[in-house]
N, C-alpha and C positions, 0 to 999 in steps of 0.2 A: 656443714661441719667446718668446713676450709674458713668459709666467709665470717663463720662466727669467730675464729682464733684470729684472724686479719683484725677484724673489731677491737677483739679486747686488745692486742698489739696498739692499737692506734688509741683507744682508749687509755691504757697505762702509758704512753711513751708521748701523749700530746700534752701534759702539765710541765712535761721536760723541756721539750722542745720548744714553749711558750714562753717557761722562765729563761731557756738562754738566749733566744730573741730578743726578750726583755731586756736582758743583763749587757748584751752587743749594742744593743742600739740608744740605750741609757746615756751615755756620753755625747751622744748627738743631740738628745733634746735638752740637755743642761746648757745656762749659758757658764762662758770661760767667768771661770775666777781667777785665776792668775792672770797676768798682767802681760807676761811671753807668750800665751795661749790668746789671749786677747788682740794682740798685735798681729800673729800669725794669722787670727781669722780674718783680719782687716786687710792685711797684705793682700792674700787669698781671695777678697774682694775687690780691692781694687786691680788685680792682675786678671780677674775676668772682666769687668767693666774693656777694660784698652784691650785684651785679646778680639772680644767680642766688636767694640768699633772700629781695629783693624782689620780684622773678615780671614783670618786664618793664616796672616803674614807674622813675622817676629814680633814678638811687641819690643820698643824703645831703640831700635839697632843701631849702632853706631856705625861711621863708615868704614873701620875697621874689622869691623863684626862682620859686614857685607863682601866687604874683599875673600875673607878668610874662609867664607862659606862659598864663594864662587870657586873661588880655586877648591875645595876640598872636594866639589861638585864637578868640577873640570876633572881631577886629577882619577874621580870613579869612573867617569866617563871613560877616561883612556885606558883604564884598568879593566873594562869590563867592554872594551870593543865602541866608544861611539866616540865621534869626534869631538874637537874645544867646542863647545857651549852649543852640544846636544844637547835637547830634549830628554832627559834618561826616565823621568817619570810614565815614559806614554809608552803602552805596550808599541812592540815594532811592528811593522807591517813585511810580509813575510810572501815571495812572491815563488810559484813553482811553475817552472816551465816544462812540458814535457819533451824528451829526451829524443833526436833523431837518430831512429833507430834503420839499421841497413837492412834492405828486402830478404829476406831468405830465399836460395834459391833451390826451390823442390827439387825441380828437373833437374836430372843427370843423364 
């Protein structure tokens, strides 16, 4: 009884859910006719080409760019406990010593 109402639910609600599928991903498989939509896809492609043969660094940095981002990466560091030009990406290493603890003395 259960299974049959699950059915028809999935029957009536799968033409829906097929056309808006449809209708979302529609824009992806057209190609750009405007001219600004055209350019952006280009961009788009050339910014993964140079990402991609940089290997995950900035793409085009200038030496500017590079100072600006050191220091902004120095100045977290000292905000958040590590010194100039820690490592702040690496989890820490975390060390526990146990504690000398004084004898108890039963005897009285």
């Amino acid at each position: 009884m259960l299974s049959s109402q699950i059915l028809n639910t999935v029957r009536h609600r799968f033409p829906v859910l097929l056309r808006r599928n449809i209708g979302i991903s529609a824009p992806i498989l057209q190609k750009a006719t405007d001219p600004i939509q055209q350019l952006f896809i280009e961009k788009l492609k050339e910014y993964q080409k140079k990402s991609s043969s940089v290997g995950g660094k900035m793409v085009d940095p200038t030496p500017d760019i590079e100072r600006e981002l050191a220091a902004e990466l120095d100045k977290v560091a000292k905000q958040y406990g590590g010194k100039e030009g820690a490592d702040m990406t690496k989890f820490p290493t975390f060390q526990f010593k146990d504690p000398v603890l004084d004898p108890i003395n039963l005897s009285q």
